[in-house]
GUDREN-478407 format. One line per 8 residues: their letters; for each residue x, y, z of N, C-alpha, C, CB. Coordinates in steps of 0.2 Angstrom, whole numbers, padded with zeros to 4 digits. Each point is the difference from the previous one (the first is absolute). Last residue first. Glycine has a CB too. Layout:
% GUDREN-478407
a) X Y Z X Y Z X Y Z X Y Z; ...
% end
This chain:
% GUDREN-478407
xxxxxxxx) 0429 -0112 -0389 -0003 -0006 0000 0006 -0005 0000 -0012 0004 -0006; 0019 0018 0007 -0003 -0001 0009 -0004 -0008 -0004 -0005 0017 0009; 0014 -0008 -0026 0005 0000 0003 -0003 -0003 0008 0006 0011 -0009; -0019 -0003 -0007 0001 -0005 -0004 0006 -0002 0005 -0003 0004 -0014; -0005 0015 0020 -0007 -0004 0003 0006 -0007 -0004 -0017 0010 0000; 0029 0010 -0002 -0002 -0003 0006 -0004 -0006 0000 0002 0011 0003; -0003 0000 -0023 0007 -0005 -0001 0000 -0001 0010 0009 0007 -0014; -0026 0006 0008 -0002 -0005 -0005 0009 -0005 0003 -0010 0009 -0014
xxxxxxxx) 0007 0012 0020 -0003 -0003 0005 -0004 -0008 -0003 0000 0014 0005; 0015 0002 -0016 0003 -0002 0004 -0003 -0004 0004 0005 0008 -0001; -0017 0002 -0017 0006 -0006 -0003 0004 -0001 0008 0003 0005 -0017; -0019 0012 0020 -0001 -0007 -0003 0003 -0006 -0002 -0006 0007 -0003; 0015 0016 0008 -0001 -0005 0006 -0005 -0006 -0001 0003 0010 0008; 0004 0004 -0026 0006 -0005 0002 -0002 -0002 0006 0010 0004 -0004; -0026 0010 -0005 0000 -0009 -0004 0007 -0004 0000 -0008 0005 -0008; 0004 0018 0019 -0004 -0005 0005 -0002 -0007 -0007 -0007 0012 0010
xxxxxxxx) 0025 0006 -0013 0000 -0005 0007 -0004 -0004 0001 0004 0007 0003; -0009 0006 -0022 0007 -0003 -0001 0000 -0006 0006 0007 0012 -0005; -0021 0006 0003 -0004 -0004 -0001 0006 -0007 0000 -0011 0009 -0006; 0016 0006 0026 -0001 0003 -0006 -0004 -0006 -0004 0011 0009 0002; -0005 0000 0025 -0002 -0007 -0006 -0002 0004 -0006 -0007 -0010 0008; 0017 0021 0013 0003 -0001 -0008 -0001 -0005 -0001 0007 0005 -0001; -0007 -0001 0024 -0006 0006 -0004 0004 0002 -0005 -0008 0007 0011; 0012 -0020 0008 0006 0001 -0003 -0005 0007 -0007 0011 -0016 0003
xxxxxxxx) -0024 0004 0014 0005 0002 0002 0010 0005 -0003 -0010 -0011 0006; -0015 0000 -0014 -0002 0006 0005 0006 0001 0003 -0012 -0003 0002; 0014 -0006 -0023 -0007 0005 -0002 0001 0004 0008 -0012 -0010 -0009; 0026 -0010 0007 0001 0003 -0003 -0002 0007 -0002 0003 -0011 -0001; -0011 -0007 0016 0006 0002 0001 0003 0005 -0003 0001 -0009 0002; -0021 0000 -0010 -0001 0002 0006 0007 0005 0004 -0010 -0012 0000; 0013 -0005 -0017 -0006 0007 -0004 0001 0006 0008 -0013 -0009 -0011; 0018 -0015 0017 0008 0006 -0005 -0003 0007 -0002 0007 -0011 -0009
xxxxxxxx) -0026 -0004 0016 0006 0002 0005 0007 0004 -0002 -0004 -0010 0004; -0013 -0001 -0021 -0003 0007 0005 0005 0002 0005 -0013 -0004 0000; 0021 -0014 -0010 0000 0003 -0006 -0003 0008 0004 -0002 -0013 -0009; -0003 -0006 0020 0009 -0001 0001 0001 0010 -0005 0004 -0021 -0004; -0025 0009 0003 0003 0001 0009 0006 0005 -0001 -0003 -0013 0006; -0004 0000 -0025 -0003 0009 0000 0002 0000 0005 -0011 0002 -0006; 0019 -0022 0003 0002 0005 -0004 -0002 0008 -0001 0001 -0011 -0005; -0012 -0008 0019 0008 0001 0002 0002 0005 -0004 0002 -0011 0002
xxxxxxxx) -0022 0004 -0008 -0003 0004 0007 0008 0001 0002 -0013 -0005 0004; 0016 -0009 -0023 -0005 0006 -0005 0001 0005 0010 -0014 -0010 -0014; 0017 -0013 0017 0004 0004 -0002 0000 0008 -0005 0003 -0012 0003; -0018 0002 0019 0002 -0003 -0007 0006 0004 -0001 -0012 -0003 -0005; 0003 0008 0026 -0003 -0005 -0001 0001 -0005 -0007 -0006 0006 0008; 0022 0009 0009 -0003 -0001 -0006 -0005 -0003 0000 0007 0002 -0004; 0010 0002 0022 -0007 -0001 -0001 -0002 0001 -0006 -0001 0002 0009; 0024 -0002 -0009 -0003 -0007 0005 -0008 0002 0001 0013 -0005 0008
xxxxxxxx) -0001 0022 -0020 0001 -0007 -0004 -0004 -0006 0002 0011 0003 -0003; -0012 0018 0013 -0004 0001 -0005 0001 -0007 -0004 0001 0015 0000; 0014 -0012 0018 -0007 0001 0002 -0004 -0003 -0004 0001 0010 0005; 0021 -0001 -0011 -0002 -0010 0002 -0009 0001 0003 0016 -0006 0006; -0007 0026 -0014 -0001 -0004 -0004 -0002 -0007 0002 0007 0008 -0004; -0003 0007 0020 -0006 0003 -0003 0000 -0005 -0005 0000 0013 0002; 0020 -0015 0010 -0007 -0002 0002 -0006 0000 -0001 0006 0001 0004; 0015 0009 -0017 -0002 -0008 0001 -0006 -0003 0005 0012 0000 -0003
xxxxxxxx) 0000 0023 0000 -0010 0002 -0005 0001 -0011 0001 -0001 0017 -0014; 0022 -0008 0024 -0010 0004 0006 -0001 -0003 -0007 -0003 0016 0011; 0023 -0018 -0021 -0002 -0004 0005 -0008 -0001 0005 0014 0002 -0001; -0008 0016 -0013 -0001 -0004 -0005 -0003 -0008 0006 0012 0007 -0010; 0003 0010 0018 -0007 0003 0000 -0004 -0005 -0005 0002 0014 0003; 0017 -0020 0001 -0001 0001 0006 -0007 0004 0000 0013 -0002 0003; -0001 0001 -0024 0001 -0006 0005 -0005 -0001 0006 0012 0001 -0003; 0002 0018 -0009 -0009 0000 0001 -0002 -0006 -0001 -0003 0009 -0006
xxxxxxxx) 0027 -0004 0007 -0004 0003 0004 -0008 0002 0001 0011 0003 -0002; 0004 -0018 -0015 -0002 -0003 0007 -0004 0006 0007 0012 -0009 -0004; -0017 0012 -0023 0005 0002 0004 0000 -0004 0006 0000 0010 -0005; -0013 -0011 -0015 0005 -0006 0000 0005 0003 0007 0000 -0005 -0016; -0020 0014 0011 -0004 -0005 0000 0009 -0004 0003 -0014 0002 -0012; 0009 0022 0006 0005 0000 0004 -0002 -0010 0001 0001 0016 0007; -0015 0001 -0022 0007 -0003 -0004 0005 0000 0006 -0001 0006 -0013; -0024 -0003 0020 0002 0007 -0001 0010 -0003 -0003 -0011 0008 0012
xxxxxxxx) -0006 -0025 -0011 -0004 0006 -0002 0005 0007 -0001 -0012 -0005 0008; 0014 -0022 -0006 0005 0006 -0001 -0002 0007 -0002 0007 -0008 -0003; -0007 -0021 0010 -0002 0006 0003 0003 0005 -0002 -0004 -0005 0009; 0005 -0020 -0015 -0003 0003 -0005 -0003 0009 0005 -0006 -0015 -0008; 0020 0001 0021 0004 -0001 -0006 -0004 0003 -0006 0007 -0011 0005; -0011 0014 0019 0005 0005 -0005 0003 -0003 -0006 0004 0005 0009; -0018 -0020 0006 -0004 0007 -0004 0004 0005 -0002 -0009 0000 0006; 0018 -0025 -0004 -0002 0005 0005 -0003 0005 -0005 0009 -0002 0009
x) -0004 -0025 -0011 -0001 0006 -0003 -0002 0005 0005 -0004 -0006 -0010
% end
């Protein structure tokens, strides 16, 4: 599972050209996966980070996005156990 596959704040998620920026937000993710202390501290980690991504860099979290990056960062963590 890569993060472009649930990543599509601004509707480019399936384009191989956004891949590669998709690709940069994996280390932020694994980070947050392999120090977790539970799975609940995984899912928010994970979940704050995309938000974070989304709010401070691409500045379009909307309420929409931030209960798909719940559900994304829910299907990562299921995926990383």
């Amino acid at each position: 599972m890569h993060p472009h596959d649930g990543m599509g704040p601004i509707g480019v998620g399936d384009a191989p050209e956004a891949w590669d920026e998709h690709e940069s937000y994996a280390p932020g993710i694994a980070h947050r996966l392999r120090d977790a202390s539970d799975s609940d501290d995984g899912a928010e980690g994970v979940a704050e980070f995309l938000n974070h991504v989304e709010r401070d860099f691409m500045e379009n979290l909307t309420e929409e996005r931030h209960r798909a990056n719940g559900y994304l960062a829910r299907s990562l963590l299921a995926w990383h156990e």
